[in-house]
C-alpha positions as CSV (number, residue, x, y, z in Angstrom):
1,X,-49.7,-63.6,-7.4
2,X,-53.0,-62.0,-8.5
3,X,-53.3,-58.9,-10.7
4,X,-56.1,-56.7,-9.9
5,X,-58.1,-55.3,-12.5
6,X,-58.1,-51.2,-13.1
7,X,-60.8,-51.7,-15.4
8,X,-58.8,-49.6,-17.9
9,X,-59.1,-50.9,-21.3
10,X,-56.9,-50.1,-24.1
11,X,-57.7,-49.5,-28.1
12,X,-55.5,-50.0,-30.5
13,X,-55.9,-48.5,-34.1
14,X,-53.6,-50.4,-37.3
15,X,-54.4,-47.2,-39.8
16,X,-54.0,-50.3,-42.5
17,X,-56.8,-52.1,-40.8
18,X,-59.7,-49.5,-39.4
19,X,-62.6,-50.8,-37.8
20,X,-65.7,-50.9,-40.1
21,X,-69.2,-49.9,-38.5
22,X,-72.6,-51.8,-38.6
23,X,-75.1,-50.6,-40.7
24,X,-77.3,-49.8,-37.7
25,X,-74.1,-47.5,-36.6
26,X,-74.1,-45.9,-40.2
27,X,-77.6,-45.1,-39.7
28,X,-77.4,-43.6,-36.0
29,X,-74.2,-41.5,-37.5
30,X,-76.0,-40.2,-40.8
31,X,-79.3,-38.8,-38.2
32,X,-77.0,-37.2,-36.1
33,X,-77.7,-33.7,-35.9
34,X,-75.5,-30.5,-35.1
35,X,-77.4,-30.1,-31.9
36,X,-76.9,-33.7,-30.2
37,X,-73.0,-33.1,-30.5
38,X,-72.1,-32.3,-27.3
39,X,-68.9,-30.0,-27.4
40,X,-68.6,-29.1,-23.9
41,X,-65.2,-30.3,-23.7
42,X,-63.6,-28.1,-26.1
43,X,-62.9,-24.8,-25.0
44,X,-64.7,-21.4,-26.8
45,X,-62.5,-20.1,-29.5
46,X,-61.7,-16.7,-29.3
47,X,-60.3,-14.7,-31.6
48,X,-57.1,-15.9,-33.5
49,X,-58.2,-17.3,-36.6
50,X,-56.5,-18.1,-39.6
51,X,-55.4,-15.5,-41.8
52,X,-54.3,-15.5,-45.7
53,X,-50.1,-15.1,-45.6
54,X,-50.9,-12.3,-48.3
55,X,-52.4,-9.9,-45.8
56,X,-49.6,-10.1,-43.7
57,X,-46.7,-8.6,-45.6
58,X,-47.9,-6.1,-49.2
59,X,-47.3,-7.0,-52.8
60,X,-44.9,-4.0,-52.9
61,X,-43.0,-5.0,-49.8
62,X,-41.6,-8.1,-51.3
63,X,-37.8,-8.3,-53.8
64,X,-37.2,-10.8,-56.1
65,X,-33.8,-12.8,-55.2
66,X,-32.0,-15.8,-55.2
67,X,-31.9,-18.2,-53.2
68,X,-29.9,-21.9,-52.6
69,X,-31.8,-23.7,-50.2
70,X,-31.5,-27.4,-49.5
71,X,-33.5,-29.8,-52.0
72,X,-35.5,-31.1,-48.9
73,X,-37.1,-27.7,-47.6
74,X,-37.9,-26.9,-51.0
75,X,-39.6,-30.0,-51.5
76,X,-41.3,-30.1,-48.0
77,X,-42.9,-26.7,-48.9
78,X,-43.6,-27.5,-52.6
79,X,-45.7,-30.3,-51.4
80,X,-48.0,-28.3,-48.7
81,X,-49.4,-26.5,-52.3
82,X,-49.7,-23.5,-54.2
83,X,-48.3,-20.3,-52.6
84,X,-45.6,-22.3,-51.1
85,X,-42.8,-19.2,-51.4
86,X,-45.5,-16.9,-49.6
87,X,-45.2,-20.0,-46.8
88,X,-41.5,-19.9,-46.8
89,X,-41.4,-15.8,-46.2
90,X,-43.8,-16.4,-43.4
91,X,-41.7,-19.3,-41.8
92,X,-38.5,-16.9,-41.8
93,X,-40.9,-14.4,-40.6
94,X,-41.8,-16.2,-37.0
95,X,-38.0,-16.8,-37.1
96,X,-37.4,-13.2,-37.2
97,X,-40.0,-12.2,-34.5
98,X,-39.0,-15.1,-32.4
99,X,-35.4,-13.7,-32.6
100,X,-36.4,-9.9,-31.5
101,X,-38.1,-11.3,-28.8
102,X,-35.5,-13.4,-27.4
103,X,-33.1,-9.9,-27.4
């Protein structure tokens, strides 16, 4: 039996082993300007943006309570960084907004 070719060739990455670049490729990469990038494939961005979670609830709006949460949401939020409380209101926020919607 004979296996025709689709001329498809597949890449592999191993993370613990990335492929290193000549130093001719270095070179080509470091004079690579802004304009020769062609971004034609990725759609305009409109809009949207990224917002600081402060502006999207006041200072004066907030109560201090507690809380028992379980050690792993704690710790998932304490490692994305400073301000991780302000991250936690906002994630209970979509939840709220997702649950008015679904009403």
């Amino acid at each position: 039996m004979t296996v025709e070719s689709t001329e498809t060739v597949y890449f592999h990455l191993d993370p613990s082993n990335p492929p290193t670049m000549t130093e001719a490729e270095m070179q080509a990469f470091r004079d690579l300007r802004d304009e020769d990038i062609d971004l034609s494939d990725i759609p305009e961005q409109t809009g949207g943006g990224w917002r600081r979670v402060s502006e999207l609830v006041p200072a004066e709006n907030k109560r201090q309570i507690t809380l028992r949460l379980d050690a792993d949401v704690i710790e998932f939020f304490r490692a994305t960084g400073r301000r991780y409380q302000s991250r936690m209101n906002a994630a209970l926020r979509e939840y709220i907004n997702a649950q008015k919607k679904a009403v």
